[in-house]
BALOBA-1460 file (C-alpha; in Angstrom, 3 decimals):
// residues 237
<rec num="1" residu="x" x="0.000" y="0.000" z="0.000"/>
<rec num="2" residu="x" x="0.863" y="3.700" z="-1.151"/>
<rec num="3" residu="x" x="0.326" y="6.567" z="1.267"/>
<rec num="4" residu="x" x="0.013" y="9.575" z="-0.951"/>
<rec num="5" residu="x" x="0.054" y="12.980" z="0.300"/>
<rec num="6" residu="x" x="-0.674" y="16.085" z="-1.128"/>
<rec num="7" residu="x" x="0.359" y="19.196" z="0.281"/>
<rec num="8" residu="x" x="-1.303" y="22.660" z="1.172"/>
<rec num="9" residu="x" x="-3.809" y="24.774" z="3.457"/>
<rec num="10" residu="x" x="-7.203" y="24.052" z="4.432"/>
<rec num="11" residu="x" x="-10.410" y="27.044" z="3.055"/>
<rec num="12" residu="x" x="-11.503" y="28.253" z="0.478"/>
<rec num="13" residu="x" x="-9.014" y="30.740" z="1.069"/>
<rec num="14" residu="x" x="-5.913" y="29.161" z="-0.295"/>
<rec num="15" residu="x" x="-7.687" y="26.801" z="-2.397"/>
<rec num="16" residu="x" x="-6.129" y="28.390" z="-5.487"/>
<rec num="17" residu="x" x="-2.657" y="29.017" z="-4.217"/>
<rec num="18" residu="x" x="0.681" y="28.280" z="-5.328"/>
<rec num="19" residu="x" x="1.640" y="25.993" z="-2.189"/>
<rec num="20" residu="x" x="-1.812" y="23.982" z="-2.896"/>
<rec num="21" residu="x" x="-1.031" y="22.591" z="-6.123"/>
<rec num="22" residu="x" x="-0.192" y="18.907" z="-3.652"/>
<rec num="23" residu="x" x="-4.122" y="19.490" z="-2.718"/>
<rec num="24" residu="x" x="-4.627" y="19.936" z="-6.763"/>
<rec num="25" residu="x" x="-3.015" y="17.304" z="-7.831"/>
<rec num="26" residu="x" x="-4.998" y="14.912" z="-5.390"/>
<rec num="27" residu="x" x="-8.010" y="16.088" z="-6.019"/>
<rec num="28" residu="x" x="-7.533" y="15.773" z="-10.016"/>
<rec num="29" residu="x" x="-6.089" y="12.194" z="-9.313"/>
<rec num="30" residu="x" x="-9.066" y="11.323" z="-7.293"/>
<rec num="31" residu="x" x="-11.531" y="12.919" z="-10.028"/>
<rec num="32" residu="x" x="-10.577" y="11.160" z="-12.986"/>
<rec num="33" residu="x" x="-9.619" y="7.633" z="-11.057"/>
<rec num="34" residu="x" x="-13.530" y="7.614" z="-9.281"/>
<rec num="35" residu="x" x="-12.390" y="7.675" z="-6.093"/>
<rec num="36" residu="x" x="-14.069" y="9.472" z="-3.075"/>
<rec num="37" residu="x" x="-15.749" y="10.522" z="-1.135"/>
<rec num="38" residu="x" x="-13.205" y="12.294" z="1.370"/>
<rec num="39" residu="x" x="-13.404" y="11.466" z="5.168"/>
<rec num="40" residu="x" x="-11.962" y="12.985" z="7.704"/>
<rec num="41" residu="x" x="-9.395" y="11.030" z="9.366"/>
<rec num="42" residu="x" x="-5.911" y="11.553" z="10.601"/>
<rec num="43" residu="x" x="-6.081" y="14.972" z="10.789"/>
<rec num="44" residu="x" x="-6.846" y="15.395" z="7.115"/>
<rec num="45" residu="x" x="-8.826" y="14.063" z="4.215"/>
<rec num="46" residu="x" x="-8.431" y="10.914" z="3.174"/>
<rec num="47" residu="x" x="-9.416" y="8.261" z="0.377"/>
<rec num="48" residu="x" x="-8.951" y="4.827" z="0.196"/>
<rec num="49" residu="x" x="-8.726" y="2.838" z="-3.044"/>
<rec num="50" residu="x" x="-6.726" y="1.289" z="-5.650"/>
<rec num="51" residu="x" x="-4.717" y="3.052" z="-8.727"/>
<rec num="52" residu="x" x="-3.663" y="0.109" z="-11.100"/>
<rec num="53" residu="x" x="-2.580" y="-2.813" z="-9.565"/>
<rec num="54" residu="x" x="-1.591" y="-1.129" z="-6.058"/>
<rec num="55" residu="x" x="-3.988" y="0.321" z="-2.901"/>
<rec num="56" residu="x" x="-3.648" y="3.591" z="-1.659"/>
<rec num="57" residu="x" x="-4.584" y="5.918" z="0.510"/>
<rec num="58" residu="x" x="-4.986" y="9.667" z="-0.627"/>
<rec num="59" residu="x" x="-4.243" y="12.452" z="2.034"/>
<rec num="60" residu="x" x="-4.668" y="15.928" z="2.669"/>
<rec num="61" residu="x" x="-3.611" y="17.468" z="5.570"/>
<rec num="62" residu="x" x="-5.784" y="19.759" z="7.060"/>
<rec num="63" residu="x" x="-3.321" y="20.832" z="10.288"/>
<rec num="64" residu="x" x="-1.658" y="23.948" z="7.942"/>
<rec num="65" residu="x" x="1.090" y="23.623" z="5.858"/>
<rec num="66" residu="x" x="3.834" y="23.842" z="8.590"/>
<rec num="67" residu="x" x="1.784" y="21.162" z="10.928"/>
<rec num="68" residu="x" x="1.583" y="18.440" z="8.091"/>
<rec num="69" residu="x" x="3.927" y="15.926" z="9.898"/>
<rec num="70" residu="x" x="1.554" y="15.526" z="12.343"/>
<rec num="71" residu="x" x="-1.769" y="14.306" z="10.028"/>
<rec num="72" residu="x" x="1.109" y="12.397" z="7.766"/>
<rec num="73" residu="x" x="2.935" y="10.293" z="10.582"/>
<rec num="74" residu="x" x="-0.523" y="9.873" z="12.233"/>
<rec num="75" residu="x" x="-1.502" y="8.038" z="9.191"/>
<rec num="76" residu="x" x="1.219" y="6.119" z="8.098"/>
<rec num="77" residu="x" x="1.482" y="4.723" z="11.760"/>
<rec num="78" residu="x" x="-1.842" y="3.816" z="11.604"/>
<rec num="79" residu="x" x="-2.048" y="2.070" z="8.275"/>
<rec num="80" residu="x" x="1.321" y="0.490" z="9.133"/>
<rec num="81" residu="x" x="3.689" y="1.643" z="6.321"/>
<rec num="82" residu="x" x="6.990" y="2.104" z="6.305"/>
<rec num="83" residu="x" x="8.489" y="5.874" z="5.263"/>
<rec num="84" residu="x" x="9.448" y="4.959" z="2.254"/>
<rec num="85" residu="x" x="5.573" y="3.758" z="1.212"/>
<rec num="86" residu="x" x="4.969" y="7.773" z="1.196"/>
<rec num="87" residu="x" x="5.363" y="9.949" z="-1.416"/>
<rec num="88" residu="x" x="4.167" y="13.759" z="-0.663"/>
<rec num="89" residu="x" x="3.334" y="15.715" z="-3.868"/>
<rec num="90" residu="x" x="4.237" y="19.821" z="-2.922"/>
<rec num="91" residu="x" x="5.172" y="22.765" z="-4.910"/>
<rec num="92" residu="x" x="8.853" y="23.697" z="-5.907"/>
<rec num="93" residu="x" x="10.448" y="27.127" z="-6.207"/>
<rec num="94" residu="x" x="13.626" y="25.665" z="-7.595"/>
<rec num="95" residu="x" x="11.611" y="23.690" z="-10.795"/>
<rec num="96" residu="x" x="10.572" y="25.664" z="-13.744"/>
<rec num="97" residu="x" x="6.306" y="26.322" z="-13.639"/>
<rec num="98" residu="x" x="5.286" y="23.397" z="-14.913"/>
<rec num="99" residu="x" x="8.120" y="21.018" z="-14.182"/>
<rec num="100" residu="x" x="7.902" y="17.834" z="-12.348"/>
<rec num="101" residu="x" x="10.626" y="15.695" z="-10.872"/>
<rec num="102" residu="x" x="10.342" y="12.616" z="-8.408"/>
<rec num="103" residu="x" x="12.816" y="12.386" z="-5.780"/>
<rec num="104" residu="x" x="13.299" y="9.808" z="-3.057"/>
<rec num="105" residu="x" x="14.946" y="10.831" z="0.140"/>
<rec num="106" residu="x" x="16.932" y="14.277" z="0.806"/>
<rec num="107" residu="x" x="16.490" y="17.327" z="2.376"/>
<rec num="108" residu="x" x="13.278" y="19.335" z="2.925"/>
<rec num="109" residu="x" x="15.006" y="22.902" z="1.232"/>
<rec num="110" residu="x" x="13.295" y="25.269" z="3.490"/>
<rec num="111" residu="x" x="9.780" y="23.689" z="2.282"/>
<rec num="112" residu="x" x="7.470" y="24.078" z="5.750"/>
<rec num="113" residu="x" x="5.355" y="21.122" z="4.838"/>
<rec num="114" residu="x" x="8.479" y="18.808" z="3.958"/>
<rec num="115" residu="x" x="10.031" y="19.908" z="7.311"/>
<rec num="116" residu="x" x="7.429" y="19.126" z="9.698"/>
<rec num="117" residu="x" x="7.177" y="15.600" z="7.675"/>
<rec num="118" residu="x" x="11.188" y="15.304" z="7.931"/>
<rec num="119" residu="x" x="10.337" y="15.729" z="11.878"/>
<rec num="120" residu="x" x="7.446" y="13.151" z="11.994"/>
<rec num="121" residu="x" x="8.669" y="10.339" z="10.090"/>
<rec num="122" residu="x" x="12.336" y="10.851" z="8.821"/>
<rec num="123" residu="x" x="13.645" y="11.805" z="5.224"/>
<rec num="124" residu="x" x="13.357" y="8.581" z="3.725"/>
<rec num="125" residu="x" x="9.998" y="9.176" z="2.071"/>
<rec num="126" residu="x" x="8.890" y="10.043" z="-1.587"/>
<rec num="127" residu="x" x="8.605" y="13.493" z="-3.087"/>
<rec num="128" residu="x" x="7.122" y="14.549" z="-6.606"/>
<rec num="129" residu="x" x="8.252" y="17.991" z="-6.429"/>
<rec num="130" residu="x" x="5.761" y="20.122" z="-8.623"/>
<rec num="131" residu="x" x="7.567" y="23.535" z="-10.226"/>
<rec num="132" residu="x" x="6.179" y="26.860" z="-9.669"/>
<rec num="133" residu="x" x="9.128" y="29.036" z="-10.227"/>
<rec num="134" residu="x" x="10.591" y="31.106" z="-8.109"/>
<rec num="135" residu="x" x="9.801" y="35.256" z="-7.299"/>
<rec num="136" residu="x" x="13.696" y="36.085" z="-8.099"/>
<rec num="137" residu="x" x="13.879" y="37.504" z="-3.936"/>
<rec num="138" residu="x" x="13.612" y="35.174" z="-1.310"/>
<rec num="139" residu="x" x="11.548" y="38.175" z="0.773"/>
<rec num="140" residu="x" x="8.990" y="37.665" z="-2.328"/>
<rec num="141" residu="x" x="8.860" y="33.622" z="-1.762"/>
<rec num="142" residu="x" x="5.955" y="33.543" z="1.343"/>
<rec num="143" residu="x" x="3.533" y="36.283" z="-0.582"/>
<rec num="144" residu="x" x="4.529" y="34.477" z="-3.827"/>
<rec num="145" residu="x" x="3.432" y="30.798" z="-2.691"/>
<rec num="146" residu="x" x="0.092" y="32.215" z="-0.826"/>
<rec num="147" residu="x" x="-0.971" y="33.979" z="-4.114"/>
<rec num="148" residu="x" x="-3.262" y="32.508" z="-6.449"/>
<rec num="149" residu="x" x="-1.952" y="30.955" z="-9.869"/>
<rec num="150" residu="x" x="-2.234" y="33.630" z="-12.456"/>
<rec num="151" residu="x" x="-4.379" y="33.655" z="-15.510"/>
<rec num="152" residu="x" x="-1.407" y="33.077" z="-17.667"/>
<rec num="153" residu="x" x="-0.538" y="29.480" z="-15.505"/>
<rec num="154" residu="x" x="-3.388" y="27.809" z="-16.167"/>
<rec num="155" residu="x" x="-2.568" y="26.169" z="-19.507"/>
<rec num="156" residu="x" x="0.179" y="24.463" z="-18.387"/>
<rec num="157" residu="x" x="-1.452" y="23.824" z="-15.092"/>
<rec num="158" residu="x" x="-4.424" y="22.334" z="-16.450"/>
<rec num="159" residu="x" x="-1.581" y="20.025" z="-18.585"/>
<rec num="160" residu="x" x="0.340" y="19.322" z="-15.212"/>
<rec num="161" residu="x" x="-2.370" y="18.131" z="-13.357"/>
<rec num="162" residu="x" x="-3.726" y="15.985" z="-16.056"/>
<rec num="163" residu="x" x="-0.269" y="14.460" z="-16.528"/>
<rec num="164" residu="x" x="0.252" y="13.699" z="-12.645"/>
<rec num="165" residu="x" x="-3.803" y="11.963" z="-12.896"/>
<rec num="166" residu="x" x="-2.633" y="9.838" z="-16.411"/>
<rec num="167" residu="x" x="0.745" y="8.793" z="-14.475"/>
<rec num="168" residu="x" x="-0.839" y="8.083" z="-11.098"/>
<rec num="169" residu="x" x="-1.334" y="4.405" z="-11.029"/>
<rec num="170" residu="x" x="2.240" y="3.682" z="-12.342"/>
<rec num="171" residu="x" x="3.833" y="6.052" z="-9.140"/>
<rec num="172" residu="x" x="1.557" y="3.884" z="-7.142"/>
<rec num="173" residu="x" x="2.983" y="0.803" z="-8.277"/>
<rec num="174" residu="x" x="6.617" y="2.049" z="-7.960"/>
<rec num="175" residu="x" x="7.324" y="2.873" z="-11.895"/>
<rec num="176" residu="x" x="8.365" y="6.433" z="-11.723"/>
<rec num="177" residu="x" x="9.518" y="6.200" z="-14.819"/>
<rec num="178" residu="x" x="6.841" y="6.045" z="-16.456"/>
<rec num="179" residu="x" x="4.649" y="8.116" z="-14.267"/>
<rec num="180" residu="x" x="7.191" y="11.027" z="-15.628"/>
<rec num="181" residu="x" x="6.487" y="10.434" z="-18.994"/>
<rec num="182" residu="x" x="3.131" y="10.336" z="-18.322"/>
<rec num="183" residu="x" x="3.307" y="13.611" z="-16.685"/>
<rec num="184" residu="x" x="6.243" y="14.766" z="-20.212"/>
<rec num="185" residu="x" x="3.144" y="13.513" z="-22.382"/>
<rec num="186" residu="x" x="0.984" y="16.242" z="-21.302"/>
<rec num="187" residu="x" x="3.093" y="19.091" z="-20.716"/>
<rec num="188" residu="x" x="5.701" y="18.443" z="-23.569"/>
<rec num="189" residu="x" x="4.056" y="16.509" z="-26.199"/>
<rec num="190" residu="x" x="6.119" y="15.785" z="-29.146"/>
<rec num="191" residu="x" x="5.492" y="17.670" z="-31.984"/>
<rec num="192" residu="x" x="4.455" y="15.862" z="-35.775"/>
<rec num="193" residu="x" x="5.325" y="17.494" z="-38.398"/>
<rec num="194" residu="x" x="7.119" y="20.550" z="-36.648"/>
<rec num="195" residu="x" x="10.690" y="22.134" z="-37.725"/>
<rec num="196" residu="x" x="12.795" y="22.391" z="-41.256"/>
<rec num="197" residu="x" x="13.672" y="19.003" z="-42.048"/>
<rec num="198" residu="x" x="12.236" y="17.624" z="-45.052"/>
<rec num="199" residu="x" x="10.587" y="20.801" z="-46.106"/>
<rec num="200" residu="x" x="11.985" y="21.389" z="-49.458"/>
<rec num="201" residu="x" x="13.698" y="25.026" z="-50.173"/>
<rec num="202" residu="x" x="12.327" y="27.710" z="-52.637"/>
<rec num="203" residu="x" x="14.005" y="27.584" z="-55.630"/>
<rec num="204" residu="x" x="15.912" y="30.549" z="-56.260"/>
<rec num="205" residu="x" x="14.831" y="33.420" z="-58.941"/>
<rec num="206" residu="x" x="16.609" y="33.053" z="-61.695"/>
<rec num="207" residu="x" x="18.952" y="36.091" z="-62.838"/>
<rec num="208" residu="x" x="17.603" y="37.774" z="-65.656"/>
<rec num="209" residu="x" x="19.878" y="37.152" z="-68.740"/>
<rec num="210" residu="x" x="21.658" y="40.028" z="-70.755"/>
<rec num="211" residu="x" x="20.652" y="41.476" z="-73.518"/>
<rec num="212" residu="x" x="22.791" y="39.735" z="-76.408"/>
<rec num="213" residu="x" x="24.918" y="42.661" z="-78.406"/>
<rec num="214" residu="x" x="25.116" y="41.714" z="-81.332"/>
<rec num="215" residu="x" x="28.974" y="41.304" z="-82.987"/>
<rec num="216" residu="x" x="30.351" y="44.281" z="-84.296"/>
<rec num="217" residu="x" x="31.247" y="43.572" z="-87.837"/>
<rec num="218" residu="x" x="35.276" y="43.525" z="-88.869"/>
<rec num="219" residu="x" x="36.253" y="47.076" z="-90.411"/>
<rec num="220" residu="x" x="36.729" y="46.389" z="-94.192"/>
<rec num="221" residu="x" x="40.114" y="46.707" z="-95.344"/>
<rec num="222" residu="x" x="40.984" y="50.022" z="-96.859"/>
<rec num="223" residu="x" x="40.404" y="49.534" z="-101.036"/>
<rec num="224" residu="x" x="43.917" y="49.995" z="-102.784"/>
<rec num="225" residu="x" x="45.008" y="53.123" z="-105.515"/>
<rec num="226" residu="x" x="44.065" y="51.319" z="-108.057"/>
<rec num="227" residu="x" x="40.666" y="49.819" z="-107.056"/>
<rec num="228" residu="x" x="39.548" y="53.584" z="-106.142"/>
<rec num="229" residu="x" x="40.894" y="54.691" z="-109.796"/>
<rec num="230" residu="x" x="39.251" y="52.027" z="-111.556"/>
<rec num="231" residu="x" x="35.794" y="53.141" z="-109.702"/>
<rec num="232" residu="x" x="36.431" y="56.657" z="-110.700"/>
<rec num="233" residu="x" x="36.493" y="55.855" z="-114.293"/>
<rec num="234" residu="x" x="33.653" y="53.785" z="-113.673"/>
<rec num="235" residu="x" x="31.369" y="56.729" z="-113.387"/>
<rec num="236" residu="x" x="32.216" y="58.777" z="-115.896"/>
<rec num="237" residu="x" x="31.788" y="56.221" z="-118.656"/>
């Protein structure tokens, strides 16, 4: 069994924030694979239910982002998993907006969610680390991740979340490889027919040709004395 957490604050308030996309994501995963309704256990809202092959159990904690250890190591104690049967989904400053990367183990980076986890259960846990960009100032980040996505994000957000809901049965059954293409599929699809090669160039105009001069015709050779005599005498006969 899979314990799979998505991160981010309780309300309507932050519903569309930056550091809910983990809440997004779970939602859009339990959405499209039928699963629900939520209940409230562990501190949080939870589902349980199978993506392919494997059981899970989907989690939101509803203790605040920097309280999330608590609803997460509540649960997995409960349902008897081991750390590394977690794997939190959260946003990243440090990915690109619409990046996604799976990570096992490390360090929590500052995250609040990741470091209240880190406190609860260890660092040996799962992480699909979901880009967002970063503000360029780090006394930008906290108004930056409490904001609402922009407009202009949700194309590729819409594409994200779809990819992380087509991928979410193989990162339940341990194939992160293919739950990242999955997720590439949707927000880098390859292009058909795109680019140069193949295409055939223009031909080039041709260069008008030049007018053709015609020859110039060979001086005639001056007539001798006696020619020009003879023709004289011609005329007067």
């Amino acid at each position: 069994m899979k314990l799979i957490v998505g991160l981010g604050n309780p309300g309507s308030k932050y519903a569309g924030n930056r550091h809910n996309i983990g809440f997004m994501a779970l939602d859009r995963i339990a959405s499209d694979a039928g699963l629900g309704p939520w209940k409230s256990r562990f501190q949080g809202h939870l589902i349980e239910g199978r993506l392919g092959n494997a059981r899970v159990a989907l989690l939101k904690p509803q203790t605040f982002m920097n309280l999330s250890g608590q609803s997460v190591g509540e649960a997995m104690r409960y349902l008897k998993l081991d750390p590394a049967d977690v794997i939190v989904l959260h946003d990243e400053l440090d990915l690109a907006p619409g990046k996604c990367r799976y990570k096992m183990g490390g360090g929590h980076a500052g995250h609040n969610g990741l470091r209240s986890i880190h406190q609860h259960i260890g660092a040996d846990y799962g992480r699909v680390r979901l880009g967002i960009g970063h503000p360029g100032h780090k006394d930008r980040v906290a108004s930056y991740v409490l904001a609402d996505f922009a407009k202009a994000d949700q194309d590729w957000l819409d594409d994200l979340l779809r990819g992380i809901s087509d991928g979410a049965a193989h990162l339940a059954e341990g194939d992160t490889g293919r739950f990242q293409n999955a997720v590439a599929a949707r927000v880098a699809p390859p292009r058909s027919g795109g680019g140069s090669a193949g295409k055939r160039l223009p031909p080039e105009p041709k260069k008008p040709a030049k007018a053709s001069q015609p020859t110039p015709a060979a001086p005639a050779e001056p007539a001798s004395f006696t020619d020009r005599l003879r023709a004289l005498t011609d005329r007067f006969k």
